[in-house]
N, C-alpha and C positions, 0 to 999 in steps of 0.2 A: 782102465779105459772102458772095458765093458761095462761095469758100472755108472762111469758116469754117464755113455750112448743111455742105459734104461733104465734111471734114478728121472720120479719125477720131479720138477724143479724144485718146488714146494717141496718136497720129504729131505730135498739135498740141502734146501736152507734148516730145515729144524735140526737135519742130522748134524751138519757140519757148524752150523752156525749159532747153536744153543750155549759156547761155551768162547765165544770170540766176544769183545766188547769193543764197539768202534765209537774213537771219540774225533769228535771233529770242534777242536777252541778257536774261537775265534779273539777281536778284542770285546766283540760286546756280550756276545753267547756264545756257550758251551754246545753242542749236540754229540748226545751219547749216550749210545742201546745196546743193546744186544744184534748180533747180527743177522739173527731168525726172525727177529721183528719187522711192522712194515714201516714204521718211523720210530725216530729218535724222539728221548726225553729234548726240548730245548729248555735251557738255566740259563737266565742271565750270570756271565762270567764277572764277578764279584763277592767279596765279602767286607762285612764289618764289622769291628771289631771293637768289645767297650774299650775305653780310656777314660785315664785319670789323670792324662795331659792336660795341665793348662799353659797358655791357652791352647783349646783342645781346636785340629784343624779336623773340618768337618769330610773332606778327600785328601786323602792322602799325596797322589802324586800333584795335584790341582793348587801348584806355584805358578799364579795365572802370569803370562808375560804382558808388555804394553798393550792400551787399549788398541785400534784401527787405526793406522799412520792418515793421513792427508791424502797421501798415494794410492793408498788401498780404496780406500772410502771412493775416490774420482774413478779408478778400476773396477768397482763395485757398481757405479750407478750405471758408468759407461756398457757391461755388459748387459746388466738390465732393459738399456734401449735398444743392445742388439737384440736381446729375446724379444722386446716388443715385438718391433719391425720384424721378426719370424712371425710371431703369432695374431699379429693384427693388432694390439692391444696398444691403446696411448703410452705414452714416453712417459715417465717417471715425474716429470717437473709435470708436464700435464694432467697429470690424475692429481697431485699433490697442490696444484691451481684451482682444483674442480673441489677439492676434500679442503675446505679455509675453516669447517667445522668438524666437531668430528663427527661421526658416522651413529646412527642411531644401536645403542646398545643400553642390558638392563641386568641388576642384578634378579637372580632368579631365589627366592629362598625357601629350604626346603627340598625336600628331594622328594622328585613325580616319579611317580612308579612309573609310567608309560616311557620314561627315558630309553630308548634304547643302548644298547654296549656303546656305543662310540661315543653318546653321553655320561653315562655314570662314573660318579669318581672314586678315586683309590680312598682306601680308607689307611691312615698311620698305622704303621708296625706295630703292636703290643712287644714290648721289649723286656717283658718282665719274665722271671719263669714262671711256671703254673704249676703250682704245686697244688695236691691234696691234702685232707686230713688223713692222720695215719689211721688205719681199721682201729688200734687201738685208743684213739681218742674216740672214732665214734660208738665204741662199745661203751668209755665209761661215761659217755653222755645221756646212752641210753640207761645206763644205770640210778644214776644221776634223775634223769627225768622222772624212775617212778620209784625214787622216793624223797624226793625234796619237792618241797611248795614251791607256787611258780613263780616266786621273786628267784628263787635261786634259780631255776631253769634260765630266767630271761639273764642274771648274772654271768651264767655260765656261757649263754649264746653270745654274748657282748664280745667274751672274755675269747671264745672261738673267731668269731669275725674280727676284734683286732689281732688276733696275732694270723690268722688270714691275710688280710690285709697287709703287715709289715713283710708275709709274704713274697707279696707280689714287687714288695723293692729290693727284689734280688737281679737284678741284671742279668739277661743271656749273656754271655761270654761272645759267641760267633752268631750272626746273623749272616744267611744267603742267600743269594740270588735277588728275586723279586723284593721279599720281606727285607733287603739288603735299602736299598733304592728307594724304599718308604717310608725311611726311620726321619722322625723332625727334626731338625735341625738343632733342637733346643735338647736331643737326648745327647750324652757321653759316648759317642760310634764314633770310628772314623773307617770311612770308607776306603776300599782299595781294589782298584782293577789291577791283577798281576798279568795282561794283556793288554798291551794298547798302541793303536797304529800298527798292530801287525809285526811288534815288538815286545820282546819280555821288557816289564815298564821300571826299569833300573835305572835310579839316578840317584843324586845325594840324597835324597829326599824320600826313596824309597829303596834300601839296602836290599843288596842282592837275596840274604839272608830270607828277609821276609816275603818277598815274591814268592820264594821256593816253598816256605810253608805254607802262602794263600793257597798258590796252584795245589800242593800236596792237599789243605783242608778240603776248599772246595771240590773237587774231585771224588776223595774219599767220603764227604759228606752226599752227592749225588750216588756213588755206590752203593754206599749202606741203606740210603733211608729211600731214593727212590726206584734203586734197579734190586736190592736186596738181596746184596752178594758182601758181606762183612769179610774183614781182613782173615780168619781163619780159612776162607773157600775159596779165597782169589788163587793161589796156586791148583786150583782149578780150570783157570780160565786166562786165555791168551787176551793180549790189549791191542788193539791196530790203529796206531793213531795216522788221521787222516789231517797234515799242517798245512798252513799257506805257504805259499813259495816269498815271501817274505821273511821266512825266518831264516837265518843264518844258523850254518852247520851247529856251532858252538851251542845255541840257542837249542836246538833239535836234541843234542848229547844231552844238557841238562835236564829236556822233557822227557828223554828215554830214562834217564834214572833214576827220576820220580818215580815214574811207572813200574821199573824193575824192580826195584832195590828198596821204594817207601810204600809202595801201594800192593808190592810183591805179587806181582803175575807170573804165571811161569815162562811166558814168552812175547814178545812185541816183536812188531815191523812198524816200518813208518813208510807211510804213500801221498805221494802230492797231492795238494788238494785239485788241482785241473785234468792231470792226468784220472782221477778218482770220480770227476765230476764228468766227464767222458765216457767212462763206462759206465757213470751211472745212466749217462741218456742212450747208451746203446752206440757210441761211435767211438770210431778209431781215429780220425783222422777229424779235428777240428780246432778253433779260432775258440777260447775258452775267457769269458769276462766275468769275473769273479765281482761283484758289486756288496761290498759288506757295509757294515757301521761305521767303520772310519778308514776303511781301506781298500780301493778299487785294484785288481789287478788283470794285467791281459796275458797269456800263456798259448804257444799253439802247441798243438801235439798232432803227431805223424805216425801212423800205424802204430800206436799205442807207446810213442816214445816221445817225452817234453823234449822242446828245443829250446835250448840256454839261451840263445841271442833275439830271443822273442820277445822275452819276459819285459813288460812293463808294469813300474808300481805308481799308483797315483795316490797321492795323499788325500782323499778324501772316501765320504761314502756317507752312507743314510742317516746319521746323525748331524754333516754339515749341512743337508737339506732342511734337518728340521730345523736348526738354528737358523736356516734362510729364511725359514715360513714364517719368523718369529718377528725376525728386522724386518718383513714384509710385510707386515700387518704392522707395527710398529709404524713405521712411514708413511704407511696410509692411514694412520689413527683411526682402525679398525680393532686394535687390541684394548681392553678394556685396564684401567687406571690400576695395574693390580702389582705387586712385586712377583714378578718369573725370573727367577736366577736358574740359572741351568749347569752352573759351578756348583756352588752349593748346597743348592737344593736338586737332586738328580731325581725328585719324582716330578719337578716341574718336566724334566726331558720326558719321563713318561709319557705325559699328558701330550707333547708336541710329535713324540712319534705314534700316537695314537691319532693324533689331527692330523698327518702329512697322511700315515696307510690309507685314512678314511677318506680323504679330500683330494686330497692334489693328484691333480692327472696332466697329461701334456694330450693337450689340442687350442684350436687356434679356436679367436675371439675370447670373452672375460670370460673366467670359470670362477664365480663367486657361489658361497653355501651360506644357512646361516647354520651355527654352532652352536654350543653351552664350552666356554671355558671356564677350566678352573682355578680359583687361588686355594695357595699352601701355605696356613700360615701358624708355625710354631706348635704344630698339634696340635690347633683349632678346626673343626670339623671344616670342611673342602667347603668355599663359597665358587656358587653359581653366575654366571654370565654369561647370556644369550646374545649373541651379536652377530653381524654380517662381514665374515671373511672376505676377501678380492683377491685376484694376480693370483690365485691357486696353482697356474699351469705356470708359474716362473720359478720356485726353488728347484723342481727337477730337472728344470733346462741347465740347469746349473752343472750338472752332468757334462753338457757339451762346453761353458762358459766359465773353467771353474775360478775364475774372479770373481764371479758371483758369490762364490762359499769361502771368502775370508772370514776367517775365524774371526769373531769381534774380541776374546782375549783367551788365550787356552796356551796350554804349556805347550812346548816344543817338542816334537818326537822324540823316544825315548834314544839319548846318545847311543854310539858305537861305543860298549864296555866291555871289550876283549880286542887283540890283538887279531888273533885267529879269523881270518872276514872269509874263509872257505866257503865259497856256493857252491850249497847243494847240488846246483846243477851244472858247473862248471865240469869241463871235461877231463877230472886230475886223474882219472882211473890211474894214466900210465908212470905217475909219478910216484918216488920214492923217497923214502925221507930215512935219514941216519936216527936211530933214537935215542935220548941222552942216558948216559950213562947211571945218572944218578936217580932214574924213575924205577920206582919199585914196581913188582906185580899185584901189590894191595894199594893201588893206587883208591879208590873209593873208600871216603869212612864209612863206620857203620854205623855212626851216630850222626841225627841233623847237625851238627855244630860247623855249619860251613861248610866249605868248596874249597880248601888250600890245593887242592890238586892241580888247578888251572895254574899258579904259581911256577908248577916244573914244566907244566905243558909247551913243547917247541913251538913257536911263533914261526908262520909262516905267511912271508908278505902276498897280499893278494886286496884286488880290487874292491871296497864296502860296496853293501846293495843301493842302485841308484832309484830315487826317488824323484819323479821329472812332474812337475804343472801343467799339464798336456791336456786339453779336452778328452774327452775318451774317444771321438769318431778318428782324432789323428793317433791315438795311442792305439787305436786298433789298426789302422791305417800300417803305421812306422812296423807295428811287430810283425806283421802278416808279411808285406813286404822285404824287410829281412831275411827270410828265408832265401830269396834272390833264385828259386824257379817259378817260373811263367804257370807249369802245370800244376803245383803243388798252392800256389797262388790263390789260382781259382778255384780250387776245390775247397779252399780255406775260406777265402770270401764268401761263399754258400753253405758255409757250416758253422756260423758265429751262432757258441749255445753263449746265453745269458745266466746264472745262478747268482747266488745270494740274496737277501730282501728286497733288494732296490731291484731287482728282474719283476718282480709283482705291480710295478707302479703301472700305471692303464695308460697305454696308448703311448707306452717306450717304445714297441717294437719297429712299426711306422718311424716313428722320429728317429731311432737309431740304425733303420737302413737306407733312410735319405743322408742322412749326415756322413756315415762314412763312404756311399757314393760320392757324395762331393766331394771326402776331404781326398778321393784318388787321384794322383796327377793327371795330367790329359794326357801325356806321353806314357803310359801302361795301360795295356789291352786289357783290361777288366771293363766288365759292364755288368755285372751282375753281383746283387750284394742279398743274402739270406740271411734271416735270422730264424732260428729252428725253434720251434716248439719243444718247450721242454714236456718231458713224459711224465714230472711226478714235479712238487711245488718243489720250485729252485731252490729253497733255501735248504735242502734235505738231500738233493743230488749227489753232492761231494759224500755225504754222510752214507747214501745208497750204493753207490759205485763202490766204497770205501768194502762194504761189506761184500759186494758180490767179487770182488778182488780177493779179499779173504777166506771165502766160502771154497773159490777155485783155486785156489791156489795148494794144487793137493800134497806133492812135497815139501812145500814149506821149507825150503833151501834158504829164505832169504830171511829167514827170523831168530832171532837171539835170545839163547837162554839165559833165562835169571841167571844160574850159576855160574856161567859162563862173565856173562857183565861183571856180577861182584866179585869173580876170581881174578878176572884177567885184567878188567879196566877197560882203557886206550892206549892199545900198543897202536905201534907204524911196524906194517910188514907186508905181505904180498896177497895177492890173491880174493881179499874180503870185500874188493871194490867193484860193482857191475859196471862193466858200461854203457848200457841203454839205463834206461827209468823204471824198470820195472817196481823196482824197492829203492828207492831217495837214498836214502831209503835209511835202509838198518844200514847198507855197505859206505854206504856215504861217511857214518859216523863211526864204523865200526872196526877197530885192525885186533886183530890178534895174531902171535907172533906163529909162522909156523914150521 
């Protein structure tokens, strides 16, 4: 304790935190550093992988369902004219009265240097390997050159640039992250998110099998090549992963055993993402709205402990925006004649969540720009088009509306594939379970070949996580409320932090402390509704907090050793269960017998 009164901050993050690695997955990014750092590496959370499938599927888990029912589409426009009438802006059939041509747009050819970032475009992945000459071929080249006449030299050069050449049709094996996302559609990849919706993305279509090895690739590939900690040094270095509260207990064990057991740390914890993104802004006590790529969630937390019956999951988040921005422009035949598939082709999403960061704000009257879109077409260099966007301030209302963000065709969230529906945050501390007889103590293989373990695992019945279609001002509204004190209430209402991407969009904060002032009944004394400032960019909070939790955490009571994991497994016994939130934690998932 003297130590840490006159350790200055700074000396106690290098000391303590040189040797901790906090990751924080999401379903669209990864963020994950060291925890002496002031920000995390962010990777897009995917990989791709060649195939010699035919026919070859270009996204793996992307078994699109029906187009947009009749229902939806009438739900879709109807919301639309409620944003109008917010923001001042003509009705839907009105702008589409006024638009009987289309809007002046041009192809741009060429590429101007004066483009700024939000104009220039992606260039295709190079998917080949890159191989050199070996030293030994360039010596007897050199050999070669001085003593043979220069038909032979030019023979020889021919004879080095084709087999160069044949080279470069060697296929990368794994392709990550970014360079994942940009491969043309016309290469042998097939793309795979092993995260989505806020779910491991296990279905017929994507076996449990290979999830575990993406997560394992990608992870270990972020390790090595950009934090430069190779598998020999990781029993070095403890892991703290920082999850959403969307993931189910089951879900959490599989992510610790990657960690332990394939990536071999010699220690992890796991900490919620809202309780993590609290400390990361410096409080104890607040209303936490999680706004990610495809999954919004609401969480409060009370003198540093989540409350289970708060928790709201919304099925959306910054990628159904961009797909709004897409049909919005589409509707008002402002998008220019191009093919944008956003299945298929997932740099076209690029391109769209690069126009929504850059563009779209909420404020009232027309928020039109003009742009450069781009076409992707089959590993033909990016063509240009200059046109004049409109309704910029309507996908993000979508937020408050969300019929707005009907998906126009996209899979279904990843099903419940386990028995086991144990939340995290469910209050099971004080229960006990008989363990079966027939589970041995080397319950974990030591080779990837499967997961038979879940097989003997006791099923214990319990509630699946609920997924509700709530605007956010009432989902913020219902969880807060919940609570059912008057004084913890209002303390809550004046403490709504905002993190993940969609907290960056301009002029949410305004709009999201009028909205869930209204959405409060008139029969509860609240009148006062804050939205906080966050201290460092929201998307990094959770990842912040995640570390300064780890750094202080000087006992380290709540963390689980490697050997301990591969020796023991998942018993059911006494004692390994917290009951407040400190750690989800490891006790959540963790029994050993004693």
């Amino acid at each position: 304790m003297d130590y840490l009164k006159s350790v200055v901050p700074s000396n106690l993050f290098s000391d303590r935190g040189s040797n901790i690695v906090v990751i924080n997955p999401g379903s669209a990014n990864i963020r994950i550093g060291l925890a002496s750092q002031d920000n995390p590496i962010e990777f897009p959370h995917c990989i791709a992988r060649y195939t010699t499938q035919v026919p070859k599927i270009n996204v793996q888990d992307q078994m699109l369902s029906s187009q947009v029912t009749t229902t939806q589409y009438m739900e879709r426009e109807k919301a639309y004219d409620k944003i109008a009438t917010a923001l001042r802006i003509p009705f839907l059939d009105e702008e589409v009265a006024k638009s009987s041509f289309p809007r002046k747009m041009g192809r741009i050819d060429g590429n101007n240097p004066q483009n700024s970032r939000k104009e220039a475009a992606f260039d295709w992945t190079d998917v080949y390997v890159k191989d050199s000459i070996a030293p030994s071929a360039l010596e007897s080249s050199e050999n070669i050159a001085t003593t043979k006449e220069a038909m032979d030299l030019d023979q020889h050069e021919d004879a080095n640039a084709e087999e160069l050449d044949s080279s470069r049709h060697q296929y990368r094996e794994s392709i990550f992250g970014e360079e994942a996302l940009k491969i043309s559609p016309k290469e042998p990849y097939t793309l795979r998110r092993p995260i989505r919706r806020g779910h491991l993305n296990i279905s017929q279509h994507y076996p449990t099998q290979q999830v575990f090895e993406d997560v394992l690739a990608i992870w270990d590939f972020i390790l090595t090549e950009k934090l430069n900690i190779p598998l020999t040094e990781r029993n070095m270095y403890s892991a703290l992963l920082v999850l959403p509260e969307s993931l189910d207990s089951r879900e959490i064990k599989e992510l610790l055993s990657v960690v332990l057991r394939d990536l071999q740390f010699s220690s992890a914890v796991v900490h919620q993402e809202g309780l993590a993104a609290a400390f990361g802004n410096g409080l104890s006590t607040g209303c936490i709205v999680s706004m990610g790529a495809q999954v919004t969630s609401v969480i409060c937390i009370e003198d540093g402990v989540a409350l289970p019956t708060t928790q709201k999951t919304l099925p959306y988040g910054g990628e159904d925006i961009s797909r709004c921005l897409l049909w919005t422009q589409r509707h008002h035949q402002t998008w220019p004649q191009i093919r944008t598939d956003l299945y298929t082709k997932p740099i076209d999403l690029l391109m769209l969540n690069r126009l929504k960061e850059f563009y779209c704000e909420i404020k009232e009257e027309k928020v039109e720009a003009v742009a450069v879109v781009h076409s992707y077409e089959d590993g033909m260099p990016a063509g240009s088009h200059k046109t004049n966007l409109t309704a910029l301030n309507v996908p993000p209302m979508g937020l408050f509306h969300p019929t707005l963000l009907v998906p126009d065709a996209y899979p279904p969230a990843p099903s419940v594939w386990f028995i086991d529906h144990e939340d995290v945050l469910e209050d099971t501390w004080h229960m006990e379970y008989q363990r079966r007889p027939e589970m041995s103590d080397g319950l974990y293989p030591s080779m990837n070949v499967g997961y038979p373990m879940w097989e003997n695992y006791p099923s214990f019945s319990a509630k699946p996580k609920k997924e509700e279609k709530l605007g956010l001002a009432e989902a913020i509204t219902r969880s807060i409320l919940s609570t059912g004190r008057i004084d913890l209430q209002r303390k809550l209402f004046s403490s709504i932090q905002l993190i993940g991407g969609v907290a960056l969009t301009r002029g949410l904060v305004p709009v999201m402390e009028e909205r869930v002032l209204l959405a409060i009944p008139s029969t509860e004394a609240i009148d006062r509704v804050e939205v906080l400032q966050s201290r460092g960019n929201p998307t990094f909070v959770p990842w912040k907090g995640g570390a300064i939790l780890g750094i202080l955490d000087y006992a380290r009571d709540g963390w689980i050793r490697r050997d301990e994991w591969i020796q023991n497994g998942i018993h059911v016994g006494k004692g390994r269960k917290y009951k407040d939130s400190f750690f989800i934690q490891a006790q959540a998932m963790y029994y050993i017998n004693s």
